[in-house]
C-alpha positions as CSV (number, residue, x, y, z in Angstrom):
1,X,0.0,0.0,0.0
2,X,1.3,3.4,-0.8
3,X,0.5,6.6,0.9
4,X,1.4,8.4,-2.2
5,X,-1.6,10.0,-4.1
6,X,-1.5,9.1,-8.3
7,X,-2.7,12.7,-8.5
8,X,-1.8,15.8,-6.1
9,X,-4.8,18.0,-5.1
10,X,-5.6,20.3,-7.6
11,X,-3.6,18.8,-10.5
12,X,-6.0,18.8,-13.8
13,X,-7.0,15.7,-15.1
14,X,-6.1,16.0,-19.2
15,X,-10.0,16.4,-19.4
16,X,-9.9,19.2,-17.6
17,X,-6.7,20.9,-19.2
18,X,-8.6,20.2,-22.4
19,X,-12.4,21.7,-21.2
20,X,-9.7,25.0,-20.4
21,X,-8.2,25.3,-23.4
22,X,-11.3,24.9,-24.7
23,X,-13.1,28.0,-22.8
24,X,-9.4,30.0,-22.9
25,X,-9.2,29.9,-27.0
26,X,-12.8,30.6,-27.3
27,X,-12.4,33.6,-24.9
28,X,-9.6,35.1,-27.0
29,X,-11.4,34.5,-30.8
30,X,-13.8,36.3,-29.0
31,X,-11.5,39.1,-27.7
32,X,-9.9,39.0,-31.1
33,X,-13.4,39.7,-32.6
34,X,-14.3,42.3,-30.8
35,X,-10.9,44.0,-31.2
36,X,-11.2,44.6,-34.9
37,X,-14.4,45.2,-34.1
38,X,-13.3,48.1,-32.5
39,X,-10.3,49.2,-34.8
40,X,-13.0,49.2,-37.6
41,X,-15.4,51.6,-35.9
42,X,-12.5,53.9,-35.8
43,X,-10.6,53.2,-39.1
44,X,-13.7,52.8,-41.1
45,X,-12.5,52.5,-44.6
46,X,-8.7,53.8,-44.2
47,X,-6.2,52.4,-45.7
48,X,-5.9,49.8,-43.1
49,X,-9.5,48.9,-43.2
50,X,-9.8,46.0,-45.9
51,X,-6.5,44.2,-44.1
52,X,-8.3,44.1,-40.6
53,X,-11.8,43.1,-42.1
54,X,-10.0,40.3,-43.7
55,X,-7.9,39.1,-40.0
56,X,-11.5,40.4,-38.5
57,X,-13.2,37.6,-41.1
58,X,-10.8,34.8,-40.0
59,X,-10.7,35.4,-36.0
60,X,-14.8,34.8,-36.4
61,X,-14.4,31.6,-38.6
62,X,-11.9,30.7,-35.0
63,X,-14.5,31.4,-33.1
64,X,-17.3,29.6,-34.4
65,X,-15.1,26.9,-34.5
66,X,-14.3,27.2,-30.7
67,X,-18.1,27.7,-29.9
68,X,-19.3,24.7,-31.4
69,X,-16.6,22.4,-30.3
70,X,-17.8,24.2,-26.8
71,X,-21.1,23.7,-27.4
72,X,-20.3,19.5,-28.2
73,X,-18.1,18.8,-25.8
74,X,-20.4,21.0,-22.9
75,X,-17.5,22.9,-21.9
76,X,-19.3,26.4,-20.0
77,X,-17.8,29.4,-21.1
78,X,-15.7,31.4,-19.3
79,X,-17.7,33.8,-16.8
80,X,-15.4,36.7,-17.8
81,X,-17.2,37.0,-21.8
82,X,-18.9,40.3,-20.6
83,X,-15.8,41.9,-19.3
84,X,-13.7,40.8,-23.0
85,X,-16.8,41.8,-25.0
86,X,-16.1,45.7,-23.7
87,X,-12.3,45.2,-22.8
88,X,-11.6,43.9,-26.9
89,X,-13.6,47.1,-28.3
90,X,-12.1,49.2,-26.0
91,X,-8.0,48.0,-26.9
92,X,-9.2,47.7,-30.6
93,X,-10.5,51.3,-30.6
94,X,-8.1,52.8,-28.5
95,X,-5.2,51.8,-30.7
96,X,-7.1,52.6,-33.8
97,X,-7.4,56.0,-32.3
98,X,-3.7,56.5,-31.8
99,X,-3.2,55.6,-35.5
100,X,-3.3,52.6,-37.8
101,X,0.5,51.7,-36.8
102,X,-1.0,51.4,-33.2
103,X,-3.5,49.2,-34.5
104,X,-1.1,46.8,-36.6
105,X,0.7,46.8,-33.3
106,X,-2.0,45.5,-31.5
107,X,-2.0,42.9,-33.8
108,X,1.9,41.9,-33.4
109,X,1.6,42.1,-29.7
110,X,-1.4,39.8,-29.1
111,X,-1.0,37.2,-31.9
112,X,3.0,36.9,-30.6
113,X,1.0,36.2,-27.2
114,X,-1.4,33.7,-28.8
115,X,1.5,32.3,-31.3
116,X,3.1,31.1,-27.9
117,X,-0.1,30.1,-26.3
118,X,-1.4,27.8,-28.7
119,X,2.2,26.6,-29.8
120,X,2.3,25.3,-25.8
121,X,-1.4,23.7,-26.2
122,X,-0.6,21.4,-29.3
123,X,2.8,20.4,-27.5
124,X,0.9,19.5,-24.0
125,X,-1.6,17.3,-26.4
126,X,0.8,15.6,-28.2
127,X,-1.8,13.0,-29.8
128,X,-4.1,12.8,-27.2
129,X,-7.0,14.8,-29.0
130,X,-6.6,15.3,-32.7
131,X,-9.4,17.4,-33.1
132,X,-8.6,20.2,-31.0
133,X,-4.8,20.0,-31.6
134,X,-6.0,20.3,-35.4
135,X,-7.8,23.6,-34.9
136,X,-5.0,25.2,-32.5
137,X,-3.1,24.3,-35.1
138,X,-4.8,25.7,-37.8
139,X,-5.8,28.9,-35.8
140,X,-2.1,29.4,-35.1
141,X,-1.2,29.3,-38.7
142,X,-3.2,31.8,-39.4
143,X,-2.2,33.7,-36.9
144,X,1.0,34.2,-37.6
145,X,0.0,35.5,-40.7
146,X,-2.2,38.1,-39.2
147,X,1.5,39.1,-37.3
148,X,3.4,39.0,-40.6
149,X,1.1,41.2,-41.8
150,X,0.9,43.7,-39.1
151,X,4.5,44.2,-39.3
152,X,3.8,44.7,-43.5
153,X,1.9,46.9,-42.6
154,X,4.0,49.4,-40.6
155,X,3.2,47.8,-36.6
156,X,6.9,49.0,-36.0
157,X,7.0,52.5,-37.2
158,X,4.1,52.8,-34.5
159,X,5.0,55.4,-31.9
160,X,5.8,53.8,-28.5
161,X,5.8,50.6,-30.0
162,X,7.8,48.6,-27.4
163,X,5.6,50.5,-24.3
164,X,2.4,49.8,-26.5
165,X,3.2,46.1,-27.3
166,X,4.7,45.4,-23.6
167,X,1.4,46.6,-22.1
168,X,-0.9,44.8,-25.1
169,X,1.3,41.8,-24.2
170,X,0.9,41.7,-20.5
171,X,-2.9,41.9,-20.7
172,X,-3.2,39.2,-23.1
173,X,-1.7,36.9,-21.0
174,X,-3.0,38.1,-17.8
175,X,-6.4,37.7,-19.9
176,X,-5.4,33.8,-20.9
177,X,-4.8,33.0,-17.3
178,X,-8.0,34.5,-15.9
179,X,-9.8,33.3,-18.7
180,X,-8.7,29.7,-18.7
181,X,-9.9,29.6,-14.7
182,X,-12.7,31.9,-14.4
């Protein structure tokens, strides 16, 4: 007989790491939504317009994804939706109004958050859930694109870039973290 439990309190079955990732990448295609949602109600039709209605397109085409692999597998969203819904319109619109180089950095500075988030998720699977591993996959690809592209598009040159993408970064992970519990 051993006195040594096969699981500490509080460890996460691979269920349950999987139910969070779940409700965490939901929560951020939803974040990601609603912050080209609010870069377009500033941009409108600018120049940068057409390239954020395109990432805009694809980060909905993630979340539906997300929501009805949520929706199958009864995983409850996270509790925190209401507070992204006005926090991603906020970001999106604030950095719009600061210029679209602000914007595009928004872009680098969460997608290089979620590049590294998602890259983690498909290594922690390995091959225990093709399905999911299959769509952080596929949402990663694209994106990285969405990054490549900010940077084409001038995310750099954007004044106070390293300030602006330091603080974008922090909240998207601090926003991973909460989400992925709350």
């Amino acid at each position: 007989m051993t006195d040594t439990p096969e699981r500490l309190p509080g460890t996460l079955t691979l269920d349950e790491e999987k139910a969070r990732m779940i409700r965490v990448d939901q929560a951020g295609e939803y974040g990601a939504v609603r912050i080209y949602e609010g870069q377009l109600a500033v941009l409108g039709a600018r120049t940068s317009g057409a390239v954020i209605r395109r990432m805009a397109a694809q980060e909905a085409r993630h979340l539906d994804k997300f929501d009805r692999l949520m929706t199958r597998r009864q995983v409850r969203p996270t509790l925190l939706s209401p507070v992204w819904h006005m926090a991603g319109f906020a970001l999106g619109a604030a950095t719009a109004l600061i210029g679209e180089k602000a914007a595009m950095a928004c872009t680098v500075a969460v997608e290089e958050v979620i590049d590294e988030h998602y890259s983690r998720q498909a290594e922690r699977l390995e091959d225990g859930d093709p399905e999911l591993k299959t769509l952080i996959e596929e949402c990663r690809a694209e994106e990285i694109e969405h990054k490549a592209e900010a940077e084409e598009q001038g995310a750099r040159e954007a004044i106070g870039y390293p300030v602006l993408t330091g603080a974008i970064k922090t909240g998207a992970r601090l926003a991973i973290w909460l989400s992925s519990r709350v």
